[in-house]
C-alpha positions in Angstrom: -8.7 23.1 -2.4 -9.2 20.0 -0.3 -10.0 20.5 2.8 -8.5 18.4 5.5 -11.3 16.1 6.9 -11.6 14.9 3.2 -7.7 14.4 3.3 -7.5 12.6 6.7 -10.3 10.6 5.6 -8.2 9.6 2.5 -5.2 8.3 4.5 -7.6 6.7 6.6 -8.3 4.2 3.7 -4.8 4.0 2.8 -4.1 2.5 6.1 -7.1 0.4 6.2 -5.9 -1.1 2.8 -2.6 -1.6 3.8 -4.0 -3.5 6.9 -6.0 -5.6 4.6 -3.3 -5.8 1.7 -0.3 -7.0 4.4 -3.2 -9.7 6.2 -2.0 -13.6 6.8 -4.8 -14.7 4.1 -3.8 -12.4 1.1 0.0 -12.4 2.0 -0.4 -16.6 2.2 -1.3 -16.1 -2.0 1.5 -15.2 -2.7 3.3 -17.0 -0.5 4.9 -19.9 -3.3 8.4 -20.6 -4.7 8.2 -18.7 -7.6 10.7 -15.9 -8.6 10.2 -12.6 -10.3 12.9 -11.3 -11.8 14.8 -13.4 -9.3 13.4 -12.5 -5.9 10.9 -14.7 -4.3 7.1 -13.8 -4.9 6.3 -13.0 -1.4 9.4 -10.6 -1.1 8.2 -8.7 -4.8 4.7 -8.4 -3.4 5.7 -7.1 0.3 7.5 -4.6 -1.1 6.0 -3.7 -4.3 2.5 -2.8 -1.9 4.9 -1.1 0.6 5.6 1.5 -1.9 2.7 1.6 -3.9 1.4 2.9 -0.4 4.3 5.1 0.0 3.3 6.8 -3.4 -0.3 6.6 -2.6 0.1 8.5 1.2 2.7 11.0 -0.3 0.0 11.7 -3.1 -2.7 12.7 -0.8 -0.4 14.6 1.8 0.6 17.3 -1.2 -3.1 17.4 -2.7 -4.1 18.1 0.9 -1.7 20.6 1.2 -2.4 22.6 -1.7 
């Protein structure tokens, strides 16, 4: 069982990642005209990292509450 200190201290990170991950500097990488799968780099990345942290958050909150 987890206890919740360790849990909080999880989501914690998760938000300082996703500070770091949706900053001017590593959003300006991807930031170029190229297209995956027909949608504009930037866009792809924004939102594949939006759910990856979804996932990531929803992953923690059931350990925790186990």
């Amino acid at each position: 069982m987890m206890r919740k200190g360790l849990a909080g201290q999880r989501l914690v990170a998760v938000f300082f990642a996703g500070i770091l991950l949706f900053d001017f500097p590593l959003l300006s990488l991807f930031d170029r005209p190229l297209r995956v799968w027909g949608v504009p780099l930037l866009h792809f990345y924004v939102f594949v990292v939006w759910a990856a942290l979804i996932l990531v958050i929803a992953w923690i909150a059931e350990r925790g509450a186990r």
